[in-house]
C-alpha positions in Angstrom: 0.0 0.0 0.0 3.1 2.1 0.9 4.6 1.9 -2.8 1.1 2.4 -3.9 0.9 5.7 -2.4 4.8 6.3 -3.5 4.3 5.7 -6.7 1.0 8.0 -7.0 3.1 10.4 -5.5 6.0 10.5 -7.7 4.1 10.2 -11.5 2.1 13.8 -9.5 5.1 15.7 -9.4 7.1 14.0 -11.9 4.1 14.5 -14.6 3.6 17.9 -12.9 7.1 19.0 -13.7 6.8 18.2 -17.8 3.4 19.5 -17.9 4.8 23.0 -16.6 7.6 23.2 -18.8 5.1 22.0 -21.9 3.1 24.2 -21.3 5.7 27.1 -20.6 7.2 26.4 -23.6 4.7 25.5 -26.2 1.7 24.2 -25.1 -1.1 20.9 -24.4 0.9 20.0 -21.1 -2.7 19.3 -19.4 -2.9 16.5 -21.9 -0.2 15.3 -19.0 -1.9 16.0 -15.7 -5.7 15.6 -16.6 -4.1 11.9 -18.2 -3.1 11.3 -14.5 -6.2 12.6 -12.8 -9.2 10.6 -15.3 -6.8 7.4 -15.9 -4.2 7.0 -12.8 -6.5 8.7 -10.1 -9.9 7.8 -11.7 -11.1 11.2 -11.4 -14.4 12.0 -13.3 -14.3 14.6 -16.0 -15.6 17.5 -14.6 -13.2 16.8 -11.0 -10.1 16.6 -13.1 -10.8 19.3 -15.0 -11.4 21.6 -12.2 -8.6 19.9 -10.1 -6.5 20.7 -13.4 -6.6 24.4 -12.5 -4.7 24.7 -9.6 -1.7 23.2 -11.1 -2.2 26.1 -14.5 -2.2 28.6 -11.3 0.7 27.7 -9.9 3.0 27.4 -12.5 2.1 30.8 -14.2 2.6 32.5 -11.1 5.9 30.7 -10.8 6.8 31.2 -14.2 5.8 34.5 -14.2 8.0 35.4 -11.7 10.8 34.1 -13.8 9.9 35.4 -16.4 9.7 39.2 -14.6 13.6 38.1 -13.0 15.0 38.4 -16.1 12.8 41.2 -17.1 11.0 39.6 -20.5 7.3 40.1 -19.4 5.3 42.5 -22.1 5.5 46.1 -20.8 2.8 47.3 -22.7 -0.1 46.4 -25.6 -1.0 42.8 -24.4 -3.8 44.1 -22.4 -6.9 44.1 -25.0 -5.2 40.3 -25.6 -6.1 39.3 -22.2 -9.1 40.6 -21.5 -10.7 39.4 -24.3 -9.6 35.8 -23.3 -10.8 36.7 -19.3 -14.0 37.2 -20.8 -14.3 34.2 -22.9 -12.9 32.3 -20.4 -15.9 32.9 -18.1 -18.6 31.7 -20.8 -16.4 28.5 -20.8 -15.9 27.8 -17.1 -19.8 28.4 -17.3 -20.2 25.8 -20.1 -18.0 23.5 -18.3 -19.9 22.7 -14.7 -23.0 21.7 -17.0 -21.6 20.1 -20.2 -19.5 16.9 -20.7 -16.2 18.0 -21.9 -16.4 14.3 -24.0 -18.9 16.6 -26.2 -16.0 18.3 -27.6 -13.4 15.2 -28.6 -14.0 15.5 -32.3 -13.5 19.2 -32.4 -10.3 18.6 -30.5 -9.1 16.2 -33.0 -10.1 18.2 -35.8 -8.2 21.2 -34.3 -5.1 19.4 -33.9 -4.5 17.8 -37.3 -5.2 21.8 -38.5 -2.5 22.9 -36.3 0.2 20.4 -37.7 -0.4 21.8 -40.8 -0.2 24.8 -40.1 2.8 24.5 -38.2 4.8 22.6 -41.2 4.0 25.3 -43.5 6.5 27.5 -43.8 8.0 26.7 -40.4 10.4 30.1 -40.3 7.3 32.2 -39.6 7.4 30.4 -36.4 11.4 30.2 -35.3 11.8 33.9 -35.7 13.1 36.0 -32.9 12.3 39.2 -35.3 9.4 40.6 -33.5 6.5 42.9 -35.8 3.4 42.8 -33.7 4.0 46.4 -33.1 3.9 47.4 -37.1 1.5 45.0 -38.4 -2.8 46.1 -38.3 -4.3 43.1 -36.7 -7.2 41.6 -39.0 -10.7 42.4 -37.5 -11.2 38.2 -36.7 -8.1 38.7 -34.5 -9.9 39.3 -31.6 -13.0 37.4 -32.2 -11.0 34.1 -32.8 -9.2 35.3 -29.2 -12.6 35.5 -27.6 -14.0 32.3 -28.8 -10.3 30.8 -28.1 -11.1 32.2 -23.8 -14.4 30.3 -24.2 -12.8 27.0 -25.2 -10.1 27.7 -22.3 -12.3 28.2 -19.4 -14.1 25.2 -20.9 -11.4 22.5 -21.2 -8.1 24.0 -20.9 -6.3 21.6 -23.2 -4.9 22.5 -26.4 -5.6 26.5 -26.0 -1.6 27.2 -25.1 -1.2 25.7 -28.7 -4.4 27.0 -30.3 -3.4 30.6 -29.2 0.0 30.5 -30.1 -1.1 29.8 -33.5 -3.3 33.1 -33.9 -0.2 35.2 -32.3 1.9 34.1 -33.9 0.6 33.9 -37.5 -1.9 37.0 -37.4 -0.1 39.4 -34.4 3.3 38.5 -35.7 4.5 37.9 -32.5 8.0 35.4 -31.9 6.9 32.5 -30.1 8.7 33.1 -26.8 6.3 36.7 -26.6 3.4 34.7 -27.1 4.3 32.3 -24.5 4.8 35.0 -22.0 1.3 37.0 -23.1 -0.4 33.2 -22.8 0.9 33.4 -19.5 -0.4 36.1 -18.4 -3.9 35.8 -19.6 -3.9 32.0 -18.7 -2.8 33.1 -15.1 -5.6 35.7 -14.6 -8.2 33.6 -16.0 -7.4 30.7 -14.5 -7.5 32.1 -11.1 -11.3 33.5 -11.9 -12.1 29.7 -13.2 -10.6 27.8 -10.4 -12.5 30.0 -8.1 -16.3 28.9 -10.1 -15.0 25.1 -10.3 -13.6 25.0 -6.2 -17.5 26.9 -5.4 -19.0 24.2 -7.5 -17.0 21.7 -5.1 -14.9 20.1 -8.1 -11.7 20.4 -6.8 -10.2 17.5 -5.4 -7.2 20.0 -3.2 -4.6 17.1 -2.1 -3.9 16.2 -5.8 -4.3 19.5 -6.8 -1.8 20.8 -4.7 0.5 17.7 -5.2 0.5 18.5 -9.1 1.1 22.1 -8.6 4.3 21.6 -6.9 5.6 20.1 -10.1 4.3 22.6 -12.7 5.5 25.6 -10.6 8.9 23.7 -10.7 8.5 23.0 -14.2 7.5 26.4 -15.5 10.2 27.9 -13.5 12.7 26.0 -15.4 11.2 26.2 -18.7 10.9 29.9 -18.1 14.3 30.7 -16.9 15.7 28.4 -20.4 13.3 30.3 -22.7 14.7 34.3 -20.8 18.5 33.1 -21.5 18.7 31.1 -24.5 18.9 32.5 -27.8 17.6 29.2 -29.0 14.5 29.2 -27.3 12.0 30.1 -30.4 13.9 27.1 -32.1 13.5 24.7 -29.3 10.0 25.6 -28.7 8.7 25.1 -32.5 10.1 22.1 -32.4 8.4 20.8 -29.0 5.0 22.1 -30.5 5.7 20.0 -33.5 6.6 16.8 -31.4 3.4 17.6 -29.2 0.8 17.9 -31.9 2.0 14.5 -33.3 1.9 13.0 -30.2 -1.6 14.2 -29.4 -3.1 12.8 -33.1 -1.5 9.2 -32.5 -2.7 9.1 -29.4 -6.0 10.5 -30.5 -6.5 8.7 -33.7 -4.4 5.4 -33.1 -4.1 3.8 -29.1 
């Protein structure tokens, strides 16, 4: 019973830890701890989900405070970004405690094999470090496809990182690394507004929760202190979302 508990333990903080560098980095790392909570803890939907939350928490205010040490968050012009995701993300959160999140499978799948495309086309729009956000006119879906992108966050969670790095990146001409840190920020702030509805609704399960978040906060940290220092961080991070997206569509359409 003893290495039971052990073992529990250690895939928490161990798949913790990845999960808040994935997601630090690129993206989909709750693919990691809700895959704990619904297969190795048994956790219904809903309670994982929610559970899920505490973990985002703490590793974007850990990685955010790495991120501020070596002085790389936004200083200005990200705002309009993250409200517009807040507000999503409260319709979602709202969707979440009274829909199945199994509802939304197909349009997860369908999303992802998008995403690899668009991620092998012309992959040198994505390792840049030549930022242009400031001289480019954003389209007028920018911020629509942001809002809807808040609503599918506060729902699920899963997938948004990459889904929203992909409209930055491609339409706000952001490098990756900025997007990361604006994802951050409006994943932090909405998150704490979500975990707040999901803990009223009693679907939090704390221990885990708390277990996990050590982890991720250890995780992000790392990943956040690599992506402030090294000059090859938009390279290594394309390259993770690529091996992530692939990962997720054999797994989805193949185990």
């Amino acid at each position: 019973m003893l290495d039971s508990v052990w073992f529990i333990l250690t895939v928490c903080l161990v798949g913790g830890f990845f999960a808040g560098a994935i997601n630090t980095l690129a993206g989909n790392g709750s693919a990691i701890t809700l895959g704990i909570m619904t297969d190795l803890l048994a956790f219904p939907p809903q309670l994982a989900n929610g559970t899920n939350r505490v973990g985002l928490l703490a590793q974007g205010i850990s990685s955010g405070f790495a991120f501020k040490k070596y002085d790389k968050l936004p200083k200005s012009g990200f705002w309009p970004i993250v409200i517009t995701m807040l507000v999503g993300a409260i319709i979602g959160v709202i969707l979440a405690v009274v829909v199945s999140t199994e509802k939304f499978v197909a349009v997860y799948r369908g999303m992802m094999v998008v995403m690899l495309l668009i991620l092998l086309i012309k992959p040198e729009r994505w390792v840049t470090s030549e930022t242009h956000h400031s001289e480019v006119k954003k389209p007028i879906y920018f911020y629509p496809i942001l809002f809807v992108l808040g609503i599918y966050g506060g729902f699920l969670q899963m997938g948004m990182g990459l889904f929203f790095m992909a409209v930055l990146v491609l339409l706000g001409k952001y490098t990756i690394m900025e997007t990361n840190i604006i994802k951050l920020v409006a994943v932090t702030l909405y998150t704490a507004l979500v975990l707040a509805i999901f803990a009223y609704q009693g679907l939090v399960d704390w221990k885990y929760g708390i277990i996990i978040s050590v982890g991720q906060a250890i995780g992000g940290w790392v990943a956040a202190r690599y992506g402030s220092k090294s000059e090859k961080a938009n390279q290594t991070a394309y390259y993770l979302l690529v091996t992530i997206v692939i990962l997720v569509l054999i797994n989805q359409f193949f185990l």
